[in-house]
Each structure stands twice: as C-alpha cells, then as structure tokens.
MDTraj code that builds the backbone (N, CA, C; nanometers):
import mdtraj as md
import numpy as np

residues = "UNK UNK UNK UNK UNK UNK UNK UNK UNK UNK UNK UNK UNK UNK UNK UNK UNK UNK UNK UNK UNK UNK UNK UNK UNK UNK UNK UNK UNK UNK UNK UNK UNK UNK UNK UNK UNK UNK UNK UNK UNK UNK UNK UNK UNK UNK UNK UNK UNK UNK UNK UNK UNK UNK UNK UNK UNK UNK UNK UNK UNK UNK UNK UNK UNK UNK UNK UNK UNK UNK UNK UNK UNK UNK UNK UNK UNK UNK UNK UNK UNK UNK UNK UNK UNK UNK UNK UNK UNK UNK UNK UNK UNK UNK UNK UNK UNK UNK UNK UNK UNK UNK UNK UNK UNK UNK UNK UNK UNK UNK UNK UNK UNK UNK UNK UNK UNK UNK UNK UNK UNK UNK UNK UNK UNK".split()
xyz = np.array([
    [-0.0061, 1.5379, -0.8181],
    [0.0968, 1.4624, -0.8844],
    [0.0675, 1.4572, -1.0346],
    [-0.0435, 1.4279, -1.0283],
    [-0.0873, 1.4363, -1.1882],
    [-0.0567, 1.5330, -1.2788],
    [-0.1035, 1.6325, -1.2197],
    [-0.1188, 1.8157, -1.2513],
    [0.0526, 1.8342, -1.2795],
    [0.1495, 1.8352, -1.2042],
    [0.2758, 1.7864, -1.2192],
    [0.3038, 1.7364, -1.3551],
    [0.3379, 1.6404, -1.3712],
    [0.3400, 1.5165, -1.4465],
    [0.3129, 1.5779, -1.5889],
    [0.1852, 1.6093, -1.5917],
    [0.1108, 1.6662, -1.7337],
    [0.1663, 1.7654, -1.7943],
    [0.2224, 1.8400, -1.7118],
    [0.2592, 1.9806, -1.7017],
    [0.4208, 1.9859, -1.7664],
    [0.4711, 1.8431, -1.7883],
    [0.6171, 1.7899, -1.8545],
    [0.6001, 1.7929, -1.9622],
    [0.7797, 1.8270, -2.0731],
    [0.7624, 1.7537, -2.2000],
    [0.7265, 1.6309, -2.1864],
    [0.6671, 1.6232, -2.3798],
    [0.5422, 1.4660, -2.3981],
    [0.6410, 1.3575, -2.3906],
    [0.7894, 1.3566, -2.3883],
    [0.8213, 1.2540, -2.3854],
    [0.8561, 1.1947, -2.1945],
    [0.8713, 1.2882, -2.1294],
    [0.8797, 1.2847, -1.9990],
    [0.7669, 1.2433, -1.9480],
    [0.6492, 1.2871, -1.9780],
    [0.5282, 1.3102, -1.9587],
    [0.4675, 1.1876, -1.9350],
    [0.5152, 1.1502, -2.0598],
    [0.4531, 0.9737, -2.1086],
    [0.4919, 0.8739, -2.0013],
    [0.6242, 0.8976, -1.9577],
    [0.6995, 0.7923, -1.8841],
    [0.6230, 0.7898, -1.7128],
    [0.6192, 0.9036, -1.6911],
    [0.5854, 0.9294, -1.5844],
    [0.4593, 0.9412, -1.5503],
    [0.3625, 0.9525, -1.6151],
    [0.1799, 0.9211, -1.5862],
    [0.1949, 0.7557, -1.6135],
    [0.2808, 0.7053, -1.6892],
    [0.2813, 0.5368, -1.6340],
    [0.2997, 0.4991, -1.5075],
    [0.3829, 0.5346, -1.4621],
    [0.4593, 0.5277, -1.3330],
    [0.3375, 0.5462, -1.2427],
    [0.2693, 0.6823, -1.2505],
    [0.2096, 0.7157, -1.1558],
    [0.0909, 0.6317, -1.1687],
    [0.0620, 0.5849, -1.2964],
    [-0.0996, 0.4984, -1.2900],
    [-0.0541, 0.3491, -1.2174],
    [0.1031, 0.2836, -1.2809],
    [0.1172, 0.1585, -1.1737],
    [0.1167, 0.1963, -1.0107],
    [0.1453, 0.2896, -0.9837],
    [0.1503, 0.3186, -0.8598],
    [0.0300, 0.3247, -0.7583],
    [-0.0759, 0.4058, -0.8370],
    [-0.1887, 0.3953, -0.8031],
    [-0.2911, 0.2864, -0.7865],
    [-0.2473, 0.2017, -0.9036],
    [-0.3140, 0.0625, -0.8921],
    [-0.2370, -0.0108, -0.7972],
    [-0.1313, -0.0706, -0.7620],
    [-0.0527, -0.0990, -0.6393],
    [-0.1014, -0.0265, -0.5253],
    [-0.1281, 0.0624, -0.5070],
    [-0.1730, 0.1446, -0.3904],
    [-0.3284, 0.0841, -0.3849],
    [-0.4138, 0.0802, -0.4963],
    [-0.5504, 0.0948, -0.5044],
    [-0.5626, -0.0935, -0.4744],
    [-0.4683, -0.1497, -0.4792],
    [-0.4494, -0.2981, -0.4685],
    [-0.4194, -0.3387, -0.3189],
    [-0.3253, -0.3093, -0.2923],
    [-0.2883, -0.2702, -0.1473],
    [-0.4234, -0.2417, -0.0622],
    [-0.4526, -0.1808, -0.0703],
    [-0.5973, -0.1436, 0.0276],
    [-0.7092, -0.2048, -0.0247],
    [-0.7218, -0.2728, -0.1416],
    [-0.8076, -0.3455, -0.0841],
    [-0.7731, -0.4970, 0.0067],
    [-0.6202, -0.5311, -0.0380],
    [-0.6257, -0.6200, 0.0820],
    [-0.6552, -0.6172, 0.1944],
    [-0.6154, -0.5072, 0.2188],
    [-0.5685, -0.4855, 0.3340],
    [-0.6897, -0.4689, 0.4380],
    [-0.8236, -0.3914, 0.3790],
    [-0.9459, -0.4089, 0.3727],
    [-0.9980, -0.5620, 0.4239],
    [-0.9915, -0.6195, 0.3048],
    [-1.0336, -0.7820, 0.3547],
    [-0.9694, -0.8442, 0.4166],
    [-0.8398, -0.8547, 0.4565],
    [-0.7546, -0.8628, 0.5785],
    [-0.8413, -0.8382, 0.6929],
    [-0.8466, -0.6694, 0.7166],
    [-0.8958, -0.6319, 0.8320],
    [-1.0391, -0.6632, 0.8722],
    [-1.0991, -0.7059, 0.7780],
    [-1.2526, -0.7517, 0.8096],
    [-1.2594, -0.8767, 0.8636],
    [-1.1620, -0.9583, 0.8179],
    [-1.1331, -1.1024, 0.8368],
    [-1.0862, -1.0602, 0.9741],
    [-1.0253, -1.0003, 1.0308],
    [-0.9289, -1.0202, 1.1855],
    [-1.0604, -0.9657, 1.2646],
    [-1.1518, -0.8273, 1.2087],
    [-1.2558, -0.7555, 1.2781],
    [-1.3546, -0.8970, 1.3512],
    [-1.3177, -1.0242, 1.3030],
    [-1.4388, -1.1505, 1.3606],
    [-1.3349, -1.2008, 1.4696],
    [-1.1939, -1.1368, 1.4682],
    [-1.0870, -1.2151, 1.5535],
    [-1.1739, -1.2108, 1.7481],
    [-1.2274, -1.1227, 1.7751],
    [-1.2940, -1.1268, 1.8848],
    [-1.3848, -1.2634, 1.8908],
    [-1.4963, -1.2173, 1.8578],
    [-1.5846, -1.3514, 1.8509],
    [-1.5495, -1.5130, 1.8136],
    [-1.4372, -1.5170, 1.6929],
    [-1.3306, -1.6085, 1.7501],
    [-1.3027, -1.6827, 1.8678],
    [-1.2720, -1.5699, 1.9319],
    [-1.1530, -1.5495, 2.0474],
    [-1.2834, -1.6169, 2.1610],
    [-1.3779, -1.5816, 2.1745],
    [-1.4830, -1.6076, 2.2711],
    [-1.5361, -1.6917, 2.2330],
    [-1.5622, -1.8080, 2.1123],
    [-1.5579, -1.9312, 2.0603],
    [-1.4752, -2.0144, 2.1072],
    [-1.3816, -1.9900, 2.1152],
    [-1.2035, -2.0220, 2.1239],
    [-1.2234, -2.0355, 2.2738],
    [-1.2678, -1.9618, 2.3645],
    [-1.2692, -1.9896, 2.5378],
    [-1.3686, -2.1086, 2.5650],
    [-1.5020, -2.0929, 2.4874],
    [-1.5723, -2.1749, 2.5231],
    [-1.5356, -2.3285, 2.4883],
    [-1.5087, -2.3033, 2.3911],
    [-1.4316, -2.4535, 2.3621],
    [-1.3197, -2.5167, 2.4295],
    [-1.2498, -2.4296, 2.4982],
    [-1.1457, -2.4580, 2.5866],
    [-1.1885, -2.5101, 2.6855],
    [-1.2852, -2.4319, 2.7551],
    [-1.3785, -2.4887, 2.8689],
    [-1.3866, -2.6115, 2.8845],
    [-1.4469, -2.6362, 2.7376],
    [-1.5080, -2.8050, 2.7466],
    [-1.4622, -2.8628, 2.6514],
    [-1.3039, -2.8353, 2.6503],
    [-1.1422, -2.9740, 2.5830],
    [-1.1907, -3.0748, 2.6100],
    [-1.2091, -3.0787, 2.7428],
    [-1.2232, -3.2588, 2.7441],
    [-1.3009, -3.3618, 2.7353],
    [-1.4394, -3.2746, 2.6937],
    [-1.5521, -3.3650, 2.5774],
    [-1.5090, -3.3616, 2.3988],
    [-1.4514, -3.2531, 2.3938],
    [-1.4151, -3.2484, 2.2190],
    [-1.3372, -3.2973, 2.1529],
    [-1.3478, -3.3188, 2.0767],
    [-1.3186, -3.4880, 2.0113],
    [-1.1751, -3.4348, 1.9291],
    [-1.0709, -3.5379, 1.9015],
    [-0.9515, -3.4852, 1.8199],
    [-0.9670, -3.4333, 1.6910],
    [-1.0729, -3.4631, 1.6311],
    [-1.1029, -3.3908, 1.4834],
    [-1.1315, -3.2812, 1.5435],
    [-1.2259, -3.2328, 1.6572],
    [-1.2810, -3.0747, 1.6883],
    [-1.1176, -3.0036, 1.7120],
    [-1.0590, -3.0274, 1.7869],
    [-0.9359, -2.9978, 1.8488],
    [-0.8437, -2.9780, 1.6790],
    [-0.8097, -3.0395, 1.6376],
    [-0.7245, -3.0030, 1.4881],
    [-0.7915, -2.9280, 1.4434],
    [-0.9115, -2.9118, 1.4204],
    [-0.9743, -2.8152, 1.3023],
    [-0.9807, -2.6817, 1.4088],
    [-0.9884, -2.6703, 1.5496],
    [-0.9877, -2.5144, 1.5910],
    [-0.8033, -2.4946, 1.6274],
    [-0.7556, -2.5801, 1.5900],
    [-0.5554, -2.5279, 1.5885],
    [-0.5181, -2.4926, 1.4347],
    [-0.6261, -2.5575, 1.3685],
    [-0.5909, -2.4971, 1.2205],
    [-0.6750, -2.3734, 1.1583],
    [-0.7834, -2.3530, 1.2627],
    [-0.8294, -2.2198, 1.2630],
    [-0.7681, -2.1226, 1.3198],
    [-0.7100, -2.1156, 1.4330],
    [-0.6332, -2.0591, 1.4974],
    [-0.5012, -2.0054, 1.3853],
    [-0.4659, -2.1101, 1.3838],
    [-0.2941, -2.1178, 1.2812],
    [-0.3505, -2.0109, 1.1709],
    [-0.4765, -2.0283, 1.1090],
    [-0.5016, -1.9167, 0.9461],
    [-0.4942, -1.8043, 1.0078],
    [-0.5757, -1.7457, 1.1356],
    [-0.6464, -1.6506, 1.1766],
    [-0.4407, -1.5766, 1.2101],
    [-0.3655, -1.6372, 1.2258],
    [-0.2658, -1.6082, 1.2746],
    [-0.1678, -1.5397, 1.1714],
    [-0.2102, -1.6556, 1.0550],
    [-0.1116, -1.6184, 0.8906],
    [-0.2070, -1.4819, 0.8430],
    [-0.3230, -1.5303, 0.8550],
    [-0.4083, -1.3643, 0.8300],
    [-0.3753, -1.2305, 0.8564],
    [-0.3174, -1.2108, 1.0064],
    [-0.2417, -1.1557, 1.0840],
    [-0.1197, -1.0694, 0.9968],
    [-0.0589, -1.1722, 0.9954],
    [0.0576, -1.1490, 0.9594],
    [0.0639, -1.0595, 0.8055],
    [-0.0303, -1.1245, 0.7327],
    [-0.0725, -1.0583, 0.5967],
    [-0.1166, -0.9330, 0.6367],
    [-0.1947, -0.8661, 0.6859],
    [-0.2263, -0.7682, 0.7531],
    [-0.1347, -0.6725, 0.8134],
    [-0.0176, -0.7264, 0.8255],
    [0.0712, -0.6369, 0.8544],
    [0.1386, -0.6468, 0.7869],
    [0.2092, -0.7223, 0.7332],
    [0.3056, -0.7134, 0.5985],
    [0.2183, -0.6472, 0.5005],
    [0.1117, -0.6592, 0.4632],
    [-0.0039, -0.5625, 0.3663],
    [0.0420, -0.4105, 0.4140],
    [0.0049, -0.3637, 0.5353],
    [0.0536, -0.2371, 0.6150],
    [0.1550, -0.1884, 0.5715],
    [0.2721, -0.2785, 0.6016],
    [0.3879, -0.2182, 0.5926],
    [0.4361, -0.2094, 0.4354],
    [0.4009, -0.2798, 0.3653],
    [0.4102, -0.2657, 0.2226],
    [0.3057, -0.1276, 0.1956],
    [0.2444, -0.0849, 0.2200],
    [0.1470, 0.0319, 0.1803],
    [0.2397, 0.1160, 0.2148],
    [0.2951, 0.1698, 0.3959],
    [0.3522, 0.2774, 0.4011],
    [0.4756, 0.2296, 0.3326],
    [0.5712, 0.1502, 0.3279],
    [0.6852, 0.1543, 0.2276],
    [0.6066, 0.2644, 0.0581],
    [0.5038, 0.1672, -0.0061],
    [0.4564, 0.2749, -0.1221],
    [0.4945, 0.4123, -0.1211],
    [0.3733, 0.4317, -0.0060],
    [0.3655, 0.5601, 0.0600],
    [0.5039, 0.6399, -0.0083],
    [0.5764, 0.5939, 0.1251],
    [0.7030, 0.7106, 0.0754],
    [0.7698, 0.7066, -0.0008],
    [0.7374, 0.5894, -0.1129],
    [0.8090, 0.5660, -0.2597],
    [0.7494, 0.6691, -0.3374],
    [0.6363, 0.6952, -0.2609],
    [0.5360, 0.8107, -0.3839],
    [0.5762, 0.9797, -0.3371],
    [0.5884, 0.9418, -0.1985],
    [0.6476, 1.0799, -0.1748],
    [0.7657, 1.1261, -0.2291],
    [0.8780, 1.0157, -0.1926],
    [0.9932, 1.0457, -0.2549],
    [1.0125, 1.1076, -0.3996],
    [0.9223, 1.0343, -0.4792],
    [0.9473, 1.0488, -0.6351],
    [0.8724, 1.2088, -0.6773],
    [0.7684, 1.2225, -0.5777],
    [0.7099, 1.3374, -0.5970],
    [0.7557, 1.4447, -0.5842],
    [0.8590, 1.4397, -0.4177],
    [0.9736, 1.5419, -0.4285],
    [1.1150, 1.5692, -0.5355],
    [1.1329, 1.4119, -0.5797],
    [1.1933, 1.4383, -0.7161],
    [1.1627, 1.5268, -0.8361],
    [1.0366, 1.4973, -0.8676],
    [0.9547, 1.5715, -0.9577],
    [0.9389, 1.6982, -0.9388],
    [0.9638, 1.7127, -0.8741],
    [0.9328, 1.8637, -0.7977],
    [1.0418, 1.9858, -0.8417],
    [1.1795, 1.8815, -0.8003],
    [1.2960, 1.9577, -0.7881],
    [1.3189, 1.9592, -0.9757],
    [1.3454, 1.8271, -1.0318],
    [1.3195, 1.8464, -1.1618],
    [1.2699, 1.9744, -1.2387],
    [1.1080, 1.9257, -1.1884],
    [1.0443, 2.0986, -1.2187],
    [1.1118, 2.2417, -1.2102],
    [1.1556, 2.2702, -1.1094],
    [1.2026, 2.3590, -1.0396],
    [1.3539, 2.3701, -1.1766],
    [1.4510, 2.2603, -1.1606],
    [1.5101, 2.2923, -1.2324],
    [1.5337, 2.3130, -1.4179],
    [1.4266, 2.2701, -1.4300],
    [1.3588, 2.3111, -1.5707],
    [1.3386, 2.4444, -1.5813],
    [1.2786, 2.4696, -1.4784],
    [1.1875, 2.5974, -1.5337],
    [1.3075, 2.7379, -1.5036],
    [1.3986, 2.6520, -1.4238],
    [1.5513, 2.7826, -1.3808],
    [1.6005, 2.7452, -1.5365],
    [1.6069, 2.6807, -1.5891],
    [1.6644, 2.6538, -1.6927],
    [1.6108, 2.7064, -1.8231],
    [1.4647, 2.7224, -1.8384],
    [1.4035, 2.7892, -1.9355],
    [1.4195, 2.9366, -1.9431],
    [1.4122, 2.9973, -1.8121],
    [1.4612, 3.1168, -1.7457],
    [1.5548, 3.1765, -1.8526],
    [1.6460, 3.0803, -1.7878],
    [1.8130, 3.1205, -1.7949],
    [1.7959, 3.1554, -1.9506],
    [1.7525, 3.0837, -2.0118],
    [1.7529, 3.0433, -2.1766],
    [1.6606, 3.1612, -2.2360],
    [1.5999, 3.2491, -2.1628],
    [1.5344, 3.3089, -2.2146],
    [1.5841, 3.3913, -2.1844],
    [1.6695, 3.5048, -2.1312],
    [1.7005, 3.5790, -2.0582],
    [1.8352, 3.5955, -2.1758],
    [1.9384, 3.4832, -2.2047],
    [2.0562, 3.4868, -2.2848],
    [1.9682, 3.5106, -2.4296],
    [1.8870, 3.4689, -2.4547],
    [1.7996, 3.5244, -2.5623],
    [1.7831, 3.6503, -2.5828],
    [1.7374, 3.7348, -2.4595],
    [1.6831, 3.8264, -2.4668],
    [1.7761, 3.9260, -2.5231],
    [1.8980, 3.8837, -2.4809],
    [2.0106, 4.0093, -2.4038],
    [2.0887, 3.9837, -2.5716],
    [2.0980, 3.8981, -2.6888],
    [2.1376, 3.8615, -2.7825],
    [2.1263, 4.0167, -2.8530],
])
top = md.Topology()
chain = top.add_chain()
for i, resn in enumerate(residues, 1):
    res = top.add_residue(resn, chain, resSeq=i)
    for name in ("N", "CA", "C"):
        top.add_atom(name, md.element.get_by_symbol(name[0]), res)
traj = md.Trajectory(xyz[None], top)
C-alpha cells in the first residue's frame, strides 16, 4: 500500500500516506484492545470455576459476597461485549483498507492509461 501511495503525484501522495498512517494507527489501536480484551476473557474459565464454587456454598455467603460476584460477573460480561464490538470494528477496518486499496489501484491503472495515451499523441505530433 505504501509502495502504491509513494509511487503518486506529491500532491496525491501527501493526502494519501495520511490516510494510510491514520489507518494504521486505528488498526495498530484496535489490536491492541482487542489483545487486552482477550487476555482479560482468557481468565473467563477460572472465573467460571470460582463462580461454581461459590454457588455451591450461596447459602453461607454473605450479601456483600453475592453483589460483588454479580458485579463481577456483569464486567466480565461488558468485557465480552467490547471484545466483540473491538472484532467487528477491526474487520469493518479491514475492508475499509481493502476497499480503498482497490481504489488506488484502479486510479493507478487509470493514470498510467492516461500517461500512455499522452505520450503516444505526442509521439505521433
């Protein structure tokens, strides 16, 4: 993409290695949430087997124990959810980057039919 990009007039050029550096940092941002997201859910097991044992024995644990593992529960849940909305915001990127890349592409393509052309009515002058 880069190689692309560079390869434009400087005023095209300019616009579009911006583009591609916000993109990259959004992307490079994106994963790391998404990262600490997934490390955070990777304890969701052991949780989960915390979470049984305590169930077991509800009816010694006191109402403060009981609120604080429904409000652990409840984060571990919004965590979740971040984790996938994180996801799905990455592949949305994703094919925002593809898309624009196949733009760029065709652009290219029609530049360079165009320099062609221009050189060719030159020639024949």
């Amino acid at each position: 993409m880069d190689l692309e990009a560079r390869s434009l007039q400087p005023n095209v050029k300019a616009v579009l290695l911006a583009k591609l550096r916000e993109y990259k940092s959004d992307l490079n941002n994106l994963k790391s949430e998404h990262k600490r997201l997934a490390s955070a859910n990777s304890n969701q097991a052991a949780r989960d087997d915390l979470l049984e044992l305590g169930m077991a024995d509800a009816m010694s644990v006191s109402a403060n124990q009981r609120g604080r593992l429904m409000m652990s529960t409840e984060r571990l849940n919004e965590s979740s959810d971040r984790i996938k909305e994180s996801r799905r915001t990455m592949l949305e990127t994703e094919e925002l980057g593809v898309s624009i890349l196949q733009d760029l592409h065709q652009q290219r393509q029609s530049l360079l039919h165009a320099n062609d052309t221009v050189f060719l009515l030159l020639k024949n002058k």
